[in-house]
C-alpha positions in Angstrom: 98.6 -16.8 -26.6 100.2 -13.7 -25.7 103.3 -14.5 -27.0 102.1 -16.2 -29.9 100.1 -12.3 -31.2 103.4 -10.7 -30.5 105.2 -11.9 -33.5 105.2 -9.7 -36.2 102.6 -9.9 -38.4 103.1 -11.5 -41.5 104.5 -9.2 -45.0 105.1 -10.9 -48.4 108.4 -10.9 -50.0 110.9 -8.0 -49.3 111.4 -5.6 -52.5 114.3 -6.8 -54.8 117.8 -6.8 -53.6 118.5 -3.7 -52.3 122.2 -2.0 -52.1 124.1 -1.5 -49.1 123.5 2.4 -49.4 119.7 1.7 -48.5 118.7 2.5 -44.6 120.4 -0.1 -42.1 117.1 -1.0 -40.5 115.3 -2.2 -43.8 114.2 -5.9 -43.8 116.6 -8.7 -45.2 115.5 -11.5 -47.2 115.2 -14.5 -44.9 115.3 -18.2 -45.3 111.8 -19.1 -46.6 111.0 -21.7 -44.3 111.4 -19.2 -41.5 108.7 -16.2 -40.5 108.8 -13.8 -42.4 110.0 -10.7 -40.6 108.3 -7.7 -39.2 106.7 -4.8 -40.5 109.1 -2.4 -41.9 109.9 0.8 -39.8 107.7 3.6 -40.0 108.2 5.7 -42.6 109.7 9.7 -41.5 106.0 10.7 -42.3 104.4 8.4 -39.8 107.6 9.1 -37.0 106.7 12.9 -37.4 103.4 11.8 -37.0 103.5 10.1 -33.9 105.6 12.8 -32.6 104.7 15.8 -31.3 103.6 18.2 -34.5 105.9 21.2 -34.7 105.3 22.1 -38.1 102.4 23.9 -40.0 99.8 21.2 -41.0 99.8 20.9 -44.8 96.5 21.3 -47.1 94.6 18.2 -46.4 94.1 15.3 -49.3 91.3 15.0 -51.0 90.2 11.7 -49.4 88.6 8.5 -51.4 85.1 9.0 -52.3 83.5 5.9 -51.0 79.9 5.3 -51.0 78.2 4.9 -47.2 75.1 2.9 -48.0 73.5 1.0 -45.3 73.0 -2.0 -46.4 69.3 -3.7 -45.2 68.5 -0.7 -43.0 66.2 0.5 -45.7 63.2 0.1 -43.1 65.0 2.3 -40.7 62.0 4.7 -38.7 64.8 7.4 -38.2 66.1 7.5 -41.5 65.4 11.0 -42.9 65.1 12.4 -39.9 67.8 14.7 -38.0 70.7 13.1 -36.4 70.2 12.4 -32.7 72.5 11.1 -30.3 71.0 8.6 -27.6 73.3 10.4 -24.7 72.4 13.9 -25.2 69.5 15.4 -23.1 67.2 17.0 -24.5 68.8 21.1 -23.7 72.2 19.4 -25.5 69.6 18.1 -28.7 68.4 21.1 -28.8 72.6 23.1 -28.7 73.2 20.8 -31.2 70.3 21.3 -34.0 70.7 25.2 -33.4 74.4 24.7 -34.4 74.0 22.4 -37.1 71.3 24.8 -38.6 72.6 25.6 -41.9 71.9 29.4 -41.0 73.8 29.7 -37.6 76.8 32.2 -37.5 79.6 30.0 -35.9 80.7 33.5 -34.3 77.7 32.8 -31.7 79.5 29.5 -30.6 80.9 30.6 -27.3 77.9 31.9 -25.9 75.6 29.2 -27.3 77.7 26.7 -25.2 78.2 29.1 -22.1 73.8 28.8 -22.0 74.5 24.9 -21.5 77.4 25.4 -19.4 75.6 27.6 -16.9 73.4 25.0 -15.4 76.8 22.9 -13.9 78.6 25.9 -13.1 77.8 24.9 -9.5 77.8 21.0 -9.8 81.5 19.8 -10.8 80.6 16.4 -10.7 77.6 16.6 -13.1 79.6 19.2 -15.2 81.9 16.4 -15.5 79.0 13.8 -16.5 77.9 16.3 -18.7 81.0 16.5 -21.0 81.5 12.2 -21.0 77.9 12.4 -22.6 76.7 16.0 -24.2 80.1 17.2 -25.7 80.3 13.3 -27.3 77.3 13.6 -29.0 77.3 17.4 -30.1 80.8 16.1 -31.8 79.1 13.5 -33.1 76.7 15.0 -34.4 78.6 17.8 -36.1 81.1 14.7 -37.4 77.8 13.5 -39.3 76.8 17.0 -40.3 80.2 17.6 -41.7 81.0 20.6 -39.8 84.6 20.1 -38.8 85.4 23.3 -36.9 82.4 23.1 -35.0 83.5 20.5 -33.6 86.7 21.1 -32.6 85.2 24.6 -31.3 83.1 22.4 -28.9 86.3 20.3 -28.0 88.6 23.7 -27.4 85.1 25.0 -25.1 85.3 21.6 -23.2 88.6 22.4 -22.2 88.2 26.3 -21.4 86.1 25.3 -19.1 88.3 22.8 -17.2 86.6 19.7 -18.2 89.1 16.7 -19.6 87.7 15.0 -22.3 87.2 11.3 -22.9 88.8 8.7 -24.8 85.3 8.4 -26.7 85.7 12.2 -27.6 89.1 12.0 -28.9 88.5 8.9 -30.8 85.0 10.6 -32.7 87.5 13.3 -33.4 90.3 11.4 -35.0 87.4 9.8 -37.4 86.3 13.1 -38.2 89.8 14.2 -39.4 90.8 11.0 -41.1 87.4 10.5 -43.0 88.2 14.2 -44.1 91.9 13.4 -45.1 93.3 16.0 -42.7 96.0 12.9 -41.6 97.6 15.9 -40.2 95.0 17.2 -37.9 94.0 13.7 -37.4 97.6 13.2 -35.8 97.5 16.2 -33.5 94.2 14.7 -32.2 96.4 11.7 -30.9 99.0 13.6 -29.9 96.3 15.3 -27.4 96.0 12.2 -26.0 98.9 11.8 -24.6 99.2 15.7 -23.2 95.6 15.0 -21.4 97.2 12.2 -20.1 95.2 10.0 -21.4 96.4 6.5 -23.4 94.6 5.9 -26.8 92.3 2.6 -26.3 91.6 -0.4 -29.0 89.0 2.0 -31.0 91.5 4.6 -31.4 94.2 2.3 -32.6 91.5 0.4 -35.0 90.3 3.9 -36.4 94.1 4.5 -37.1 94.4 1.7 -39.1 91.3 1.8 -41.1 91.6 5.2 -42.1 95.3 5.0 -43.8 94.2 1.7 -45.4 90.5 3.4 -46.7 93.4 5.6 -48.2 96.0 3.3 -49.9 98.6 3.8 -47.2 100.0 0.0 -46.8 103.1 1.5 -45.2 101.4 3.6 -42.2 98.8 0.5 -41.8 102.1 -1.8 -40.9 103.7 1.5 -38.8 100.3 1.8 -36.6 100.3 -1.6 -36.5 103.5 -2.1 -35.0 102.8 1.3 -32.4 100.0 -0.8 -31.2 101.7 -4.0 -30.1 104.3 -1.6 -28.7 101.7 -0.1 -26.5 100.7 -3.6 -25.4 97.9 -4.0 -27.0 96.8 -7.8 -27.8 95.2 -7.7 -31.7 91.0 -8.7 -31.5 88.9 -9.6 -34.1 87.7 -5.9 -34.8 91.8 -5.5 -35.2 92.1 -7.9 -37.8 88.8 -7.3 -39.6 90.4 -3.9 -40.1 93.5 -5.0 -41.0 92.5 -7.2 -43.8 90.6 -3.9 -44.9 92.7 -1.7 -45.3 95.4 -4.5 -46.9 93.2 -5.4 -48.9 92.1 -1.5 -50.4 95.8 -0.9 -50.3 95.8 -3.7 -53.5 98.4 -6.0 -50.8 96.5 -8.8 -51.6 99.4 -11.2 -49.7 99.5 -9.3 -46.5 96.0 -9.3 -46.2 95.8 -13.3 -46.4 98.9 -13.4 -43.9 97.2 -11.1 -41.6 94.3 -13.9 -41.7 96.2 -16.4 -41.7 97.7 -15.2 -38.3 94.2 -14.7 -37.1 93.2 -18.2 -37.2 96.4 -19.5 -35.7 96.2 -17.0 -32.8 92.7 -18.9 -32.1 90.2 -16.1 -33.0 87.1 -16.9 -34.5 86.3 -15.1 -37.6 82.9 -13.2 -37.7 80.6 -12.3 -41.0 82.7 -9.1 -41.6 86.3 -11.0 -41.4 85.0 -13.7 -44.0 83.5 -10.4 -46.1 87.1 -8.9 -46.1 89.0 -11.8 -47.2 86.9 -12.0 -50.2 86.7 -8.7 -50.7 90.6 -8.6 -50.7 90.2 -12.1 -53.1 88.1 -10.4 -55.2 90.3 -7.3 -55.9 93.1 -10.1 -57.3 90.9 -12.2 -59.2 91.6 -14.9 -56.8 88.8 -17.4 -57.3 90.1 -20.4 -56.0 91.0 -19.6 -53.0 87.3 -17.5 -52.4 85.4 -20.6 -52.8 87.9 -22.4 -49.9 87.0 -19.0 -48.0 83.4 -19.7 -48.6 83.4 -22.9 -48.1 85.2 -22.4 -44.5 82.3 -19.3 -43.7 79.6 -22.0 -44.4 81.5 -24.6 -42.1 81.5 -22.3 -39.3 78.0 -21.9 -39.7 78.2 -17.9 -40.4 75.3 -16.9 -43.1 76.9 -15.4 -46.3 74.8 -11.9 -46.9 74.7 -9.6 -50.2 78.2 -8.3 -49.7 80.0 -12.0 -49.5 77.7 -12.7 -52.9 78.7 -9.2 -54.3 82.7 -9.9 -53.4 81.8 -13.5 -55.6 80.6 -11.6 -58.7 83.5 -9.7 -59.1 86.4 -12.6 -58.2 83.9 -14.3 -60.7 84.7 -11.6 -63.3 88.4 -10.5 -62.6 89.3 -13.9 -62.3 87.4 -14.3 -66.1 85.3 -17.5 -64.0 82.1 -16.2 -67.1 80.3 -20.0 -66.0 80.5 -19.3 -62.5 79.4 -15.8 -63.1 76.4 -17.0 -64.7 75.8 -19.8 -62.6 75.4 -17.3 -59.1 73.6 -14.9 -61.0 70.9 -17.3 -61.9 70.9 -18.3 -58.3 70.2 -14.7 -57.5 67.7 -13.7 -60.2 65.4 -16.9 -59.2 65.4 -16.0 -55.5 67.6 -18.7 -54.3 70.0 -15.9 -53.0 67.9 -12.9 -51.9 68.0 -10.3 -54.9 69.3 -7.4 -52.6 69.4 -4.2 -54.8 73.2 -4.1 -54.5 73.8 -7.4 -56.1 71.8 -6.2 -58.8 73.4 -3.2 -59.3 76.9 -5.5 -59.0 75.7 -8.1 -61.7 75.1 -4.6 -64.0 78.7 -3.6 -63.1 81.0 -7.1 -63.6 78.7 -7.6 -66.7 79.8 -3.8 -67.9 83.3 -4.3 -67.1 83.2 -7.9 -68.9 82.0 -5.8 -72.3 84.0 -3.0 -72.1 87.2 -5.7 -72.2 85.9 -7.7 -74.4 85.8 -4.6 -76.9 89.0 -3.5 -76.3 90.2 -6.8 -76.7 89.2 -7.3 -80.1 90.3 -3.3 -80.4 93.8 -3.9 -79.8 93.8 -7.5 -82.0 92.7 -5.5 -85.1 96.0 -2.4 -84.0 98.8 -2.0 -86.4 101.9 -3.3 -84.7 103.1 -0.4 -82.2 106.3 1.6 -84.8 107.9 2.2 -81.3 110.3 0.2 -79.9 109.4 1.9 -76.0 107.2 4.0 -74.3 108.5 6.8 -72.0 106.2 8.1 -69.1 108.1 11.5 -67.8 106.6 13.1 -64.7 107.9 16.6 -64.5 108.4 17.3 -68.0 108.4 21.0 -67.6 111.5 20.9 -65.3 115.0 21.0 -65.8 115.5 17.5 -66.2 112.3 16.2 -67.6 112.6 19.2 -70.4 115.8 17.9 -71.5 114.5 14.1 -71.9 111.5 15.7 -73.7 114.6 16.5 -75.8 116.7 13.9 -76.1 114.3 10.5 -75.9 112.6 11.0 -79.4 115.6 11.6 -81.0 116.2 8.6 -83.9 119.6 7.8 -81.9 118.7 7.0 -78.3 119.3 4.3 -77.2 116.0 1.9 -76.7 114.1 4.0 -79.7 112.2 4.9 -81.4 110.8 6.1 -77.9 107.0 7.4 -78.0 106.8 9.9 -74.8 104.2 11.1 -72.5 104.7 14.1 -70.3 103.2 14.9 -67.6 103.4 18.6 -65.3 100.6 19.9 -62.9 100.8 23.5 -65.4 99.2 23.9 -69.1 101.8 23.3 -71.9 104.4 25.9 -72.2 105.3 27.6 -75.6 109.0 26.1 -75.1 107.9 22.4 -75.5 106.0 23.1 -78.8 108.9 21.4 -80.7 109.5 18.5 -78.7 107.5 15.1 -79.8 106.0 14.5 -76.3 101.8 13.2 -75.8 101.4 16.3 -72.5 99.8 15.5 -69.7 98.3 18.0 -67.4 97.8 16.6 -64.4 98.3 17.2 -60.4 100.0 13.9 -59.5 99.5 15.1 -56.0 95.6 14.5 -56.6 95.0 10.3 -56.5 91.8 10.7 -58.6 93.0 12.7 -60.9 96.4 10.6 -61.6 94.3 7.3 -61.5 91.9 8.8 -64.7 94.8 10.6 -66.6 97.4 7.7 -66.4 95.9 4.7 -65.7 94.6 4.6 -69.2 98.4 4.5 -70.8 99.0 0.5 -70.6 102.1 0.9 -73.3 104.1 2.7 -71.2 107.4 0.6 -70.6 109.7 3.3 -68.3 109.3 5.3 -65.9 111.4 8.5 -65.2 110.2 10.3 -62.2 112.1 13.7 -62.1 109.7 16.0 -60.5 109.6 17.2 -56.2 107.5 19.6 -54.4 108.8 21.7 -51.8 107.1 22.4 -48.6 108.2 24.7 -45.8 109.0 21.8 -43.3 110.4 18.4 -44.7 107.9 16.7 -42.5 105.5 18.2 -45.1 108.3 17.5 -48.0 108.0 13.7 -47.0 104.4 13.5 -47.0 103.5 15.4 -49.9 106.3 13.9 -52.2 106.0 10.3 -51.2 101.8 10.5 -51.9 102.9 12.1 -55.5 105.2 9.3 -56.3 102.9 6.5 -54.3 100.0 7.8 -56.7 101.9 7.5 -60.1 103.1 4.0 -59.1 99.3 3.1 -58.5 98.1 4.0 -61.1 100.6 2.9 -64.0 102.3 -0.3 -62.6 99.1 -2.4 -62.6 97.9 -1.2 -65.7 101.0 -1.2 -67.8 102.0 -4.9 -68.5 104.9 -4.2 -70.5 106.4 -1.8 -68.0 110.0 -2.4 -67.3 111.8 0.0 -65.5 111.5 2.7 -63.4 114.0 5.8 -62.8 113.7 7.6 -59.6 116.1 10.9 -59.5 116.7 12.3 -56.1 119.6 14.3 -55.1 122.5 15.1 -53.5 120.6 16.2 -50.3 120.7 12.2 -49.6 124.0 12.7 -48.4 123.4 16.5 -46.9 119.8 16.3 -45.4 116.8 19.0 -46.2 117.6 22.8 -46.5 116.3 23.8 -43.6 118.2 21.5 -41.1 121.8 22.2 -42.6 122.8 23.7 -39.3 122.1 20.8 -37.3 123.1 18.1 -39.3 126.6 16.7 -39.7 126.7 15.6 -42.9 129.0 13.2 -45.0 132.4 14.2 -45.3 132.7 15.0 -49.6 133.8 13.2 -52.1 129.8 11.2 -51.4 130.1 7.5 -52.5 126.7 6.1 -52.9 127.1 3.5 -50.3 127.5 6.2 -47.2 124.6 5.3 -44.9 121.3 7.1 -44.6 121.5 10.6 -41.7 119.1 10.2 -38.7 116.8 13.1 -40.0 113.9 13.5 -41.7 114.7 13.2 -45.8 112.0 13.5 -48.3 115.0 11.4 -50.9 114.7 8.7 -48.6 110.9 8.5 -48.6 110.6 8.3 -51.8 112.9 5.5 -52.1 110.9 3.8 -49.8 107.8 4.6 -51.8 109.4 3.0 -54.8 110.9 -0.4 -52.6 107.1 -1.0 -51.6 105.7 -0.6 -55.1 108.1 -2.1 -57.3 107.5 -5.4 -55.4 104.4 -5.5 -56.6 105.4 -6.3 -60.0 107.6 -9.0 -61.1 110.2 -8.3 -63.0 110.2 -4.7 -62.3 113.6 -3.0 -61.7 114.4 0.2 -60.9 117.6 3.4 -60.3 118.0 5.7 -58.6 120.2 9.1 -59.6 121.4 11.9 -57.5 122.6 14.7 -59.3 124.3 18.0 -57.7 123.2 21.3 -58.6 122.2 20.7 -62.3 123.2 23.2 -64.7 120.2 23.6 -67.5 117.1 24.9 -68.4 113.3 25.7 -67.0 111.9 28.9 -65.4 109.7 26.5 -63.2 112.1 24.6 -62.0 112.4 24.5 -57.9 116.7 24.2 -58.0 117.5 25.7 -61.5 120.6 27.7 -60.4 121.4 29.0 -63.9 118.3 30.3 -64.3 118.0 31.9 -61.2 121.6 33.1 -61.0 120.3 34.7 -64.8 117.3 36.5 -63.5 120.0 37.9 -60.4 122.2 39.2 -62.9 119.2 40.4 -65.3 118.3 42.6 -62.6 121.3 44.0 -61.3 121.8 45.0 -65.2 119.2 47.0 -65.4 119.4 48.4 -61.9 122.8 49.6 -62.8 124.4 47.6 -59.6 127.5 45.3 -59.5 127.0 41.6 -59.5 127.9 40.3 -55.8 128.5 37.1 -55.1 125.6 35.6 -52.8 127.9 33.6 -50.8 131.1 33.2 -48.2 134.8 32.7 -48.7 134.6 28.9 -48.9 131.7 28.9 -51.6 133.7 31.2 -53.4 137.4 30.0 -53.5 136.3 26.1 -53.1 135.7 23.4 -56.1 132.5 22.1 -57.1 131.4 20.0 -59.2 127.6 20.4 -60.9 125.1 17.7 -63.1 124.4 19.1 -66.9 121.2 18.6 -67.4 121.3 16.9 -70.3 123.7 14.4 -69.0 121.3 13.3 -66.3 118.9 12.8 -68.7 121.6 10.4 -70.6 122.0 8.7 -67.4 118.9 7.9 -66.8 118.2 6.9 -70.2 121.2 4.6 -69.9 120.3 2.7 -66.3 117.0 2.2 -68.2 118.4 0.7 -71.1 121.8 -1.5 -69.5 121.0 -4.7 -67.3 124.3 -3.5 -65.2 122.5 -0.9 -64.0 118.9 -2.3 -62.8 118.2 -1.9 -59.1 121.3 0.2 -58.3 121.7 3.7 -57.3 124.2 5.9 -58.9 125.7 9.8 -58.3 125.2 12.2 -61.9 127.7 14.8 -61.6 129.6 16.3 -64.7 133.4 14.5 -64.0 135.5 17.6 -63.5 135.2 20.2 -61.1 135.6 24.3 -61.1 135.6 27.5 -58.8 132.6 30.0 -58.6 135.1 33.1 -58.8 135.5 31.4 -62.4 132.0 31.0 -63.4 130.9 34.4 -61.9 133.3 36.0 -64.4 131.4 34.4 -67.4 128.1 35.2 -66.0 129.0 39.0 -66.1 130.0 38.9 -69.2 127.0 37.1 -70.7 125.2 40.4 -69.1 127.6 43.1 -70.1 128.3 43.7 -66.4 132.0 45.0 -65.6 131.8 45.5 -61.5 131.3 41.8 -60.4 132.9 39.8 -57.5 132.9 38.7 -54.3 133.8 41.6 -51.5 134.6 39.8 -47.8 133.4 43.6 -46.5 129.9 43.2 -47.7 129.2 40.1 -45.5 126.6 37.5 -46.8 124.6 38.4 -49.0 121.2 37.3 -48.9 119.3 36.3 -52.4 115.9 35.8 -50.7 116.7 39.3 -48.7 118.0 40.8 -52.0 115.1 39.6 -53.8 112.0 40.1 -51.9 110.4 42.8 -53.3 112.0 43.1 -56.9 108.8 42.0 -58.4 108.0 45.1 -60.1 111.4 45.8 -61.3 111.2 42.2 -63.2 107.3 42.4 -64.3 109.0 45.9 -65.9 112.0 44.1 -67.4 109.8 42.0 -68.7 107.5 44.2 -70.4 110.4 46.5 -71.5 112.4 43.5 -73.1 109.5 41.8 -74.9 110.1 38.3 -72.5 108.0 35.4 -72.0 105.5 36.2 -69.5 106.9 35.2 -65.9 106.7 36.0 -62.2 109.9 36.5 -60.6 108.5 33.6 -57.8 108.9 31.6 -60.5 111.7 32.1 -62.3 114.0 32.5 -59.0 114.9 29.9 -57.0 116.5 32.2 -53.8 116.2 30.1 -51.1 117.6 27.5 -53.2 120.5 29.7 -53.8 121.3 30.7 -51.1 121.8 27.5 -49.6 123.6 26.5 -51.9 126.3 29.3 -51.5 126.2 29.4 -48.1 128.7 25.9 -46.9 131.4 24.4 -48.3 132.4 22.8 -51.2 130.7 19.7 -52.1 131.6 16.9 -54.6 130.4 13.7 -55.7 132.0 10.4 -57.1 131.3 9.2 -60.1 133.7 5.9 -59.6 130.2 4.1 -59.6 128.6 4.9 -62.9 131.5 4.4 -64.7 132.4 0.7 -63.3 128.9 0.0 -64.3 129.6 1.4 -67.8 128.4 4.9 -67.9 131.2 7.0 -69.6 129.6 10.0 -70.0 130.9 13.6 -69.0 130.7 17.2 -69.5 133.0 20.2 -69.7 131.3 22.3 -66.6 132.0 25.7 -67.9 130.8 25.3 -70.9 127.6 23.6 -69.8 127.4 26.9 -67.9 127.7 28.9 -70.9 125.4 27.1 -73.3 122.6 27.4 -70.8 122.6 30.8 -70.2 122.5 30.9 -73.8 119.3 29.0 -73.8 117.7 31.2 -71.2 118.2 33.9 -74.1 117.2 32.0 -77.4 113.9 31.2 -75.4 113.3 34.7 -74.5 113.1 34.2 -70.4 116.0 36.9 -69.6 117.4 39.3 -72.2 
């Protein structure tokens, strides 16, 4: 039976056929009549997670508000009263309500603790009874309380004092962190495992899993999934009860019935909370049919349905549009045949709701005027360099696929510059899942996708995580609420083939010119998370294709973008203007002297606009660059002149030059440029993209092949220098440098 629990557990489908630039160690579609093959790899954000942490933890996620009612414990004599734990004696009850007290200064920690540490100062042995039982339940009790650092100030105490903790300690610590969404801390708690020498047990492992599935994360569920078998340990039926949970909240309906399915072959007996999460996962997919078979088997196996099986009927009853059904196990419940828990009655108010509210926007959209757009455009990242100039170019009466309604979205209020553009804005923090499931949920005419937005972090552990939840959290909430959606674009970069920023000196990168086929770097890559972000999504839809682009540096124009190198390159040479210095070059010999290519903005966005629109294109990934290449010492030349500045160049003497170093505290001298030249409003943090820059000037010359696009029938192009020059320009006419 060993054996048999070792296979991998079973996944639906792979995503669509995927080109031989994806990672090596992907899955491969398999003969059907085999088993399907194991989990995929962990992503980079849960390898750096079960790693040791070296980086700075990131702001926690909000977590998913969930609602903790205890079902049939209404009758409860402690409920009300403070929280106590059954192991603390009554000098640790009383450390813990003096520390939970909403008026205790949590500077007074240390020597509230030293009080209870005195009396087994003497005793080791009951000192280390004492920390298996008291420091459990104070941790406990300050999880419940919701006082997170009191905890972990008890947990850093414990271990002052010599005492190694428990697994029971470190497991009530990783709940704490996960039910917080501090994935991060949560992590380092495990980690501590290991460096107490200590091995997590099947409770840490289960908590793992049920907090990334409580928080949509299908792809860390499989990852700790697959740790946990490599650790040896044999899945029970508290295992599987939580992986058909957290499936099943992740909306992967399939791999929650295959995780079931493997159950009952491995022999283990499902209890009242297994049969609850199979409907529950049912329920979510309107799945019906196969609910009453789950009932019917519950019933077989003599196990009592209670108010949650009944509730996880109403709603399969409702999504599955089952109205007789509906009616006919409501009756059952308002008669008393089925006890009338509150919760079913508050669930009867809800699918009955839900059934109105579609019925009137049913008969809403019957009544519509036929749509004058031919597709709808959902940009995220509209205020950046690419996403301004498809805010541009998609409602013009030529593009290709119009006439195009748009929505853009960016996490900042409307700037002045987009005024003219015929775009629906969006303000909204994509990073934020509640906010991005209410803001974009709603748009179900949205046909294409064009995700052209990143965040940058100071470690690309931090990139990974934070960019792939941003992109997992637009998928989410459009791709099951847009019906008509047909295609999604996913720009990247040209760091696929160079690795993150802050790892150039220890990676060996591709040799230039990059074809799109070179094979993924062994380092951490936030481009080839979110690939794998869009590969898990995208199967969730049929039908659904996808592109991915990878531009160089793009030449065009935003003050907020993170990589706008004419903008920042303007700002440089706005300052050196009015400082009355020459304009150095920022970089070495081989930056200087080498040839480069770049990606006009406004290409890119006809790229995209292109894969969208050709059936050559769907599900491939393609390189944007502008087709011809050119030196810096020849563009540096036309930037001084756009400025009026005669002493420009690059001088070997001066050694490299530094933009961050150069920059760091010219934020009064722009604020007064600013002012003096009557300019939009900006900081110079935003307008400046120095470390960017800089890293960018600092290796040698890197170039792209375009062979690619243009077998696949892209034939556009762009005269580099003059993409140079016209953008500077447009810096100007929009008043962000003089």
């Amino acid at each position: 039976m060993a054996e048999k629990l070792a296979l991998p557990l079973l996944l639906p489908n792979p995503p669509p056929p995927k080109p031989p630039f994806l990672h090596p160690t992907l899955p491969q579609q398999q003969n059907p009549t085999l088993l399907p093959t194991s989990p995929p790899s962990s992503t980079p954000i849960l390898q750096e997670f079960l790693l040791r942490h070296s980086a700075k933890s990131q702001q926690p996620i909000e977590p998913k508000v969930r609602s903790r009612t205890r079902i049939g414990r209404s009758r409860d004599p402690n409920r009300g009263k403070p929280w106590t734990h059954k192991r603390l004696s009554p000098q640790g009850q009383q450390v813990l309500d003096s520390l939970i007290d909403t008026s205790f200064d949590s500077n007074l920690l240390d020597s509230v603790l030293a009080k209870l540490f005195e009396q087994y100062q003497e005793d080791q042995v009951a000192k280390a009874e004492f920390l298996t039982a008291e420091v459990l339940g104070i941790v406990k009790g300050f999880e419940k309380s919701g006082k997170d650092e009191l905890a972990m100030g008890v947990f850093e105490e414990m271990r002052s004092a010599g005492c190694k903790p428990n697994i029971c300690t470190f497991n009530a610590l990783i709940k704490m962190h996960g039910n917080r969404g501090k994935f991060t801390e949560m992590m380092k708690v495990f980690d501590e495992i290991k460096a107490c020498n200590g091995s997590p047990d099947i409770v840490t492992w289960n908590t793992l899993l049920a907090v990334f599935g409580q928080n949509g994360m299908d792809t860390e569920v499989s990852g700790v999934f697959k740790e946990m078998k490599r650790a040896g340990f044999v899945p029970e039926r508290d295992t599987f009860n939580t992986l058909i949970s957290a499936y099943s909240r992740c909306g992967s309906f399939d791999q929650a019935m295959a995780v079931y399915k493997r159950m009952l072959e491995a022999g283990v007996t499902p209890d009242l909370s297994t049969y609850n999460a199979v409907l529950a996962a049912l329920a979510r997919g309107g799945l019906w049919n196969q609910s009453e078979i789950v009932l019917a088997e519950m019933k077989d196996g003599r196990c009592k349905p209670n108010e949650l099986t009944y509730c996880s009927l109403l709603h399969v009853y409702a999504n599955g549009k089952q109205v007789d059904r509906m009616h006919a196990l409501a009756e059952e419940i308002y008669s008393g045949t089925i006890e009338p828990h509150a919760v079913l009655l508050k669930t009867l108010v809800l699918v009955n709701s839900k059934r109105a509210i579609g019925a009137a926007k049913k008969k809403m959209e019957e009544h519509e005027k036929p749509s004058k757009y031919k597709s709808v455009a959902l940009v995220i990242g509209i205020t950046g360099i690419v996403g301004n100039s498809l805010a541009e170019i998609l409602p013009s009466s030529d593009t290709p696929g119009g006439p195009w309604k748009v929505y853009g979205v960016a996490s900042r209020p409307r700037p002045a510059w987009t005024d003219d553009s015929a775009i629906h804005y969006i303000q909204c923090d994509v990073s934020n899942e509640e906010e991005t499931q209410e803001k974009l949920s709603t748009l179900n005419d949205v046909t294409h996708i064009f995700y052209v937005t990143c965040a940058k972090k100071s470690s690309e552990s931090e990139n990974c995580f934070v960019n792939g939840t941003m992109l997992r959290n637009v998928l989410k909430a459009v791709i099951p609420n847009a019906p008509k959606l047909k295609h999604i674009c996913l720009q990247t970069g040209r760091r696929h083939y160079t690795g993150p920023m802050d790892s150039f000196s220890k990676i060996q990168p591709h040799d230039p010119p990059f074809l799109e086929d070179l094979p993924r770097l062994k380092f951490l890559n936030f481009c080839y998370t979110l690939e794998d972000v869009l590969f898990e999504e995208v199967r969730k839809k049929d039908g659904l294709s996808w592109s991915i682009h990878r531009p160089g540096a793009i030449f065009g124009f935003s003050p907020f973008s993170l990589m706008n190198i004419v903008g920042s390159l303007c700002v440089y040479a706005t300052i050196c203007k009015h400082e009355g210095k020459p304009l150095r070059f920022p970089g070495n010999r081989q930056a200087w002297d080498g040839y480069w290519d770049a990606s006009d903005a406004d290409l890119v966005a006809e790229h995209q606009i292109w894969a969208a629109m050709s059936r050559h294109a769907k599900n491939e990934a393609f390189n944007c660059s502008n087709g011809d290449v050119f030196k810096w010492k020849d563009l540096w030349k036309v930037l001084a002149m756009q400025f009026g500045i005669e002493d420009y160049g690059f001088e070997e003497s001066d050694g490299k030059l530094s933009l961050v170093e150069m920059m760091k505290d010219k934020g009064p001298v722009w604020d007064e440029i600013v002012r003096e030249k009557d300019l939009v409003p900006t900081k110079l943090n935003e307008v400046g993209a120095w470390q960017f820059a800089d890293a960018l000037f600092s290796g040698k010359s890197l170039l792209d092949s375009m062979n690619k696009s243009k077998e696949h029938g892209f034939v556009g192009f762009r005269n580099s220098k003059t993409s140079f020059n016209s953008w500077i320009e447009k810096m100007k006419t929009h008043k962000i440098v003089p």
